[in-house]
N, C-alpha and C positions, 0 to 999 in steps of 0.2 A: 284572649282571642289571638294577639299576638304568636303567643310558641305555637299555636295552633296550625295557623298561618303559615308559616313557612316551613315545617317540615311536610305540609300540603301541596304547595308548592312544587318544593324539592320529588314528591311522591307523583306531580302529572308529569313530570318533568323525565323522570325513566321510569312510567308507568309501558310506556310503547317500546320502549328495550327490553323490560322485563320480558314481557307477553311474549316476545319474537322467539322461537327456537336460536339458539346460537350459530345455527345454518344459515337460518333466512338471514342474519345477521349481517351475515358476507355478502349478502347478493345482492343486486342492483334495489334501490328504492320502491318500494309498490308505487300504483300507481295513485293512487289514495294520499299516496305521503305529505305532499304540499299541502293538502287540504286539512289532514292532522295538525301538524306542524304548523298553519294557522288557525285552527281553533284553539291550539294551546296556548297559542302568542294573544289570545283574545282572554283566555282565562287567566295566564299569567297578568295579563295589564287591568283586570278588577282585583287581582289580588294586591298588587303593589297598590293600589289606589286605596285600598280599603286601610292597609298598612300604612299610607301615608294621611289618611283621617285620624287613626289612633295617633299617631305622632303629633297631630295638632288638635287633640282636642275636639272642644266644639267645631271645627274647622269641616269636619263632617256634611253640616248639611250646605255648605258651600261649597264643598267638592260636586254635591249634587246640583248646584245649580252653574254649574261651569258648563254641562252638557257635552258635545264633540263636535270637532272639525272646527270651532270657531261658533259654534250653536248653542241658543239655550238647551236646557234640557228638554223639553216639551221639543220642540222644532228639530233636534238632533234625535229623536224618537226610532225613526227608521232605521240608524244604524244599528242600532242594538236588536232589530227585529231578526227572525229565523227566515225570511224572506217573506214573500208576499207583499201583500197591505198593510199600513200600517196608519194607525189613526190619533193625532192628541187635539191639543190647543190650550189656548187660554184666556180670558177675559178680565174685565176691570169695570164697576160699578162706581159712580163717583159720586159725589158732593162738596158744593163750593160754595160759602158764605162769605160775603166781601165786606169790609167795612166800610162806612156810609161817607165816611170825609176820606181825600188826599192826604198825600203828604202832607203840604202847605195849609190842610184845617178848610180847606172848601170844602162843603156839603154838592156830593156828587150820590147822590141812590142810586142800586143796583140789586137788582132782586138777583136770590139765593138760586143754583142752577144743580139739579141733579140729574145723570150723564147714563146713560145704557153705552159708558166710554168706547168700550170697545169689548168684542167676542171674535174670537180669531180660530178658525179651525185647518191645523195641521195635516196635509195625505200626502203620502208617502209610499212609494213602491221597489220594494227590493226583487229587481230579477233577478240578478246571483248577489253573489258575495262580493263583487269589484262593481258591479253598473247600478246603479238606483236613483231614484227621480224624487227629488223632494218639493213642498209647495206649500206655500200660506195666501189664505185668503182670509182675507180681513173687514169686516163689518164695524164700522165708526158712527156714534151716534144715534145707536139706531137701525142704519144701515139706509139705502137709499131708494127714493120711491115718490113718484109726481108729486103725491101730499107733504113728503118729505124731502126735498131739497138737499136741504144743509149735513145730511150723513154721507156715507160714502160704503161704498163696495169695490176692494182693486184685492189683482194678484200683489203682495208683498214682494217676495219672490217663488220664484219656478225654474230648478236645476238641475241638470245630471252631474253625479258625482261618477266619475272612474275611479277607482283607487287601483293602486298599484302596488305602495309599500309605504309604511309611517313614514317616511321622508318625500315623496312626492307624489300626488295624486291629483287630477282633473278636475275641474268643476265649470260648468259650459251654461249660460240662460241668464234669467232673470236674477242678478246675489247682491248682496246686501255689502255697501261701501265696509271697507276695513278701518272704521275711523274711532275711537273713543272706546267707550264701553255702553253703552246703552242700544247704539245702531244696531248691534249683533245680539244683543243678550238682553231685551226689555222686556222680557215676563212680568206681569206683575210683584210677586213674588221676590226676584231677584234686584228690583231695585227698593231702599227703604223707605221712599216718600210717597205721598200720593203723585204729584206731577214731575217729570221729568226734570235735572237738571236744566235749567237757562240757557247754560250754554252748549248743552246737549242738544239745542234743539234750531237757536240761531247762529252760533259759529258752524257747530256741524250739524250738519242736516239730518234731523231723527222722525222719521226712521228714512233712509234711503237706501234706492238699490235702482241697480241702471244694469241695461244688455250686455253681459262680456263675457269671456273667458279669462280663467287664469289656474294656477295652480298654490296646491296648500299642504302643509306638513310639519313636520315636529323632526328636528334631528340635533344631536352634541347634548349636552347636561345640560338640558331644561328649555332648549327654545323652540318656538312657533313660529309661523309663517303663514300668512295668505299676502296672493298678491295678483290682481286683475289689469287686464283691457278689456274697455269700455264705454259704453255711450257717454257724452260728458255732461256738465250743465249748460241751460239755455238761459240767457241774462235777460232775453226780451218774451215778452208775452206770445204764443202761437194760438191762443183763442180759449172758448169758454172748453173746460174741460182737459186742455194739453196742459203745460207748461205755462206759470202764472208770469214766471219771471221776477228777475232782482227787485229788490224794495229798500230801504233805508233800515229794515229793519234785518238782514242780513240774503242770503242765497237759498234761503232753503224752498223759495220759488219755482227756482231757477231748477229742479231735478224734473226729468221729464219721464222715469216713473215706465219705462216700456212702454208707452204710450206714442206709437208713431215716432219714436225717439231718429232726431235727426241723428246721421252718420258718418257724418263725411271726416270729420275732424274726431280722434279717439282719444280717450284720455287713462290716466295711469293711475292705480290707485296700489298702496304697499304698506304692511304691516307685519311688525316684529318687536316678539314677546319673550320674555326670558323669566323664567321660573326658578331661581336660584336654590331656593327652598319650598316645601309643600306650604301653600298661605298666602306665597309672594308674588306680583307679579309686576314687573317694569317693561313697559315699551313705547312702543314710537308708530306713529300712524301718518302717513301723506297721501294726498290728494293732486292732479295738477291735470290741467286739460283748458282745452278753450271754448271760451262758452262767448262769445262773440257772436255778430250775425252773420259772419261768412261761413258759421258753423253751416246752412242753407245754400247759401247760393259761391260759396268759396272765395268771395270777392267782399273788403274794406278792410278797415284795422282789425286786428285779432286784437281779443280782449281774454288774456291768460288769467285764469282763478286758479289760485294750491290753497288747499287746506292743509296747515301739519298741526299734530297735537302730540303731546308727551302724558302717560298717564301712567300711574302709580295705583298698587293697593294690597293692601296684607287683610285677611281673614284668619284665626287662630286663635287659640285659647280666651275665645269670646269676643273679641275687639275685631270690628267690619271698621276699618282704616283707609279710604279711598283720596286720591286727588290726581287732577286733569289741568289741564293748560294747551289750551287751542287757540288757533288765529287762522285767521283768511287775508288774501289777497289780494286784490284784481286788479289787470295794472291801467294804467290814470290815461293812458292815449286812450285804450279800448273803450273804456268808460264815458269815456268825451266824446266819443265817435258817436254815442249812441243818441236815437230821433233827440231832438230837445222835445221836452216835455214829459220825458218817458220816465215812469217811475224807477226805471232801473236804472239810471242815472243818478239817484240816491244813495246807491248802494256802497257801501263802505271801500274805498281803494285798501283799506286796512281796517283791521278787525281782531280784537283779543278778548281771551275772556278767560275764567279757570275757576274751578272750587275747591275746597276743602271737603270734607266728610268724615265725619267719628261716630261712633255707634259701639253700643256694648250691650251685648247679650248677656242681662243679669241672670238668666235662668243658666247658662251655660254647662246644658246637657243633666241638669240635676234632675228634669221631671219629663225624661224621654228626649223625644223629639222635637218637644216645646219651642220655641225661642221670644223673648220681649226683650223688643231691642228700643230701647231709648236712642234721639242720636240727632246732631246737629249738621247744619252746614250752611261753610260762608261761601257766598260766591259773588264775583264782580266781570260784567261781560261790558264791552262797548262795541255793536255793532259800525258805527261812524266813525273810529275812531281819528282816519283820514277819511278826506273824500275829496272828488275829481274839483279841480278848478270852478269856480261860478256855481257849484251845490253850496247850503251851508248844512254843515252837522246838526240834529235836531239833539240838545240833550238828554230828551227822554228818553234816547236810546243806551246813554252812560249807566246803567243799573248797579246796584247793589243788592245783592238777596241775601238774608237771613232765613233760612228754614229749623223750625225744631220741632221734633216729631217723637211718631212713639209706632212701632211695627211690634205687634202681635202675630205669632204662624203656630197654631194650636198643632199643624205640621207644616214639613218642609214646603209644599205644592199650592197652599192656602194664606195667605196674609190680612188681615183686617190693621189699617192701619188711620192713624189720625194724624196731621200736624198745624202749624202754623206761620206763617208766611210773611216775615216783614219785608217791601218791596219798596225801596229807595230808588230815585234818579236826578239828577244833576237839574231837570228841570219842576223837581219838587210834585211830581203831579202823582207819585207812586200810589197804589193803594194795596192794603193787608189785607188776608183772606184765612181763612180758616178751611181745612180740606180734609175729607171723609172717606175713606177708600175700600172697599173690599175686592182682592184680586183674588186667581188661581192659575193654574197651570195643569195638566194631563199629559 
């Protein structure tokens, strides 16, 4: 496939010299020519892509689930369209069986829970080839409805992309924080466990995305970029349905989701990635903005929150290799400003957390498109790890998680996966669960 490849390549590449009379050769550009000239630059970047799967092996269907622009595959759908409409999504089916004691051997019951987790559908509108509108809406639980309460129906996000040139292009609406791996790429599919990393979810906020602008691109040997202004987080509760607000259990309250999002005060979010080789991927993600109550009325202590994280991951020749290290902020006058009483007063002045992850693909390309990946992971988060003057730290929130599991994808777009869950915390109350999953993606 390889030698195939590149004298292919080489062949689109003065296939539009050939064709030309050696006249027209001389004479100014048609007017057509840009638009050649980028559909080629569009074929030429699936062939280096394709050429860089052969190089790494099974590495293949993880190229396929990298998607574009910072997008899963499913969600980054539009780009790859001929224009118009364009349609995908994805879903997750759950099951959760918990064990009947704690930690500490109290007899705690809790009946088995099975989840319509979520069904998410992708639309997407390509006017030309530089302007396009993309959008997820997302159905939780169910999805929601007077009998039904406890599900949820929200725009995810809702964006116009402009592009311009692979080094820097637009993106304007509703977008998804640039923080970890999971906030941007959570297809069922693309992650190996049934529920989300830990601290995918209480250091950095998953899934989140706030009002802004910013811009995104790829330039130099191997690196990426997105980086936004934008609505920030709100620490205090705005009512049933807005902004829940901070809790002891970390920020992820605190996002206010397009929802009436206050504005006054803007906040900055930046991410940057580096690809050194096909497989590999190192970078750095920060957050930072004020989520204070004068975010509203402009007036008392500002209360600054940064999230940064560092995250690490190699995919190739069968081994899915990931690990993260995230922490949050908030500083301690801000914190203290806030009503007494107010749950968000709880909330960590300081916050860490980080995982490991290993996974090997023993089928590795031997029976098609297959993959069963066996694969573990340790992780240790403390939402409390500080907190403001007169709170005390609850230890339950010092965790430890063991997950070891077993992902099945009979193909790339399909996962049926099982694992299990041991959940340690500092004040012994942890309980282990067993979890059942079947996802996909379109």
């Amino acid at each position: 496939m390889k030698s195939f490849l590149t004298p292919l390549a080489l062949a689109l590449l003065t296939l539009p010299a050939l064709s030309l009379p050696l006249a027209a050769q001389a004479q100014a550009p048609a007017p057509d020519t840009e638009k050649r000239v980028a559909d080629l630059e569009r074929k030429l970047e699936f062939l280096s892509r394709e050429l860089e799967a052969q190089k790494t092996g099974s590495a293949s269907p993880a190229a396929q689930e990298e998607g574009q622009h910072g997008l899963a595959p499913a969600a980054s759908k539009v780009y790859g369209s001929k224009g118009g409409l364009s349609i995908g999504g994805y879903g997750e089916l759950t099951y959760e069986n918990y064990e009947q004691r704690l930690q500490d051997g109290t007899r705690a019951p809790k009946a088995p829970v099975a989840d319509t987790l979520r069904l998410i559908v992708y639309t997407g509108y390509k006017f030309t080839d530089r302007i396009l509108f993309n959008a997820e809406l997302e159905f939780e639980h169910g999805g929601y409805s007077d009998e039904h309460t406890q599900g949820e129906v929200k725009v995810e996000f809702a964006y116009f992309d402009f592009l311009f040139n692979k080094a820097f292009n637009l993106r304007a609406g509703k977008v998804l924080m640039p923080l970890g791996f999971v906030n941007e790429i959570h297809e069922p599919p693309t992650v190996l466990s049934v529920k989300r990393p830990f601290t995918e979810n209480y250091i950095i906020p998953t899934t989140w995305s706030e009002m802004g602008v910013g811009a995104h691109g790829e330039f130099g040997p191997g690196f990426s970029y997105r980086t936004y202004v934008s609505t920030g987080l709100q620490a205090t509760s705005r009512g049933e349905g807005l902004t829940e607000g901070f809790s002891a259990e970390g920020i992820k309250g605190g996002r206010q989701d397009g929802k009436e999002a206050h504005a006054r005060s803007l906040a900055f979010s930046g991410r940057l990635d580096w690809s050194p080789m096909p497989g590999t991927t190192l970078g750095i993600g920060h957050f930072t903005g004020n989520s204070g109550t004068n975010t509203e009325t402009g007036e008392g202590e500002t209360l600054r929150t940064a999230v940064t994280e560092l995250h690490a991951e190699y995919r190739a020749h069968g081994l899915h290799l990931r690990g993260l290290f995230a922490g949050f902020t908030n500083s301690r006058g801000g914190v203290a400003a806030l009503p007494v009483g107010d749950e968000a007063r709880k909330v960590g002045t300081k916050a860490t957390g980080g995982y490991l992850e290993a996974g090997y693909d023993v089928f590795n390309g031997r029976f098609g498109k297959q993959a069963l990946i066996p694969f573990i992971r340790l992780e240790r988060l403390n939402t409390q790890k500080e907190v403001a003057l007169g709170e005390l730290a609850d230890p339950a929130n010092d965790r430890r998680v063991t997950t070891l599991g077993l992902s099945y994808k009979p193909i790339p777009q399909v996962a049926v996966k099982a694992d299990y869950m041991k959940v340690q915390n500092e004040a012994t109350t942890g309980r282990n669960q067993v979890n059942l999953a079947l996802g996909y993606y379109f």
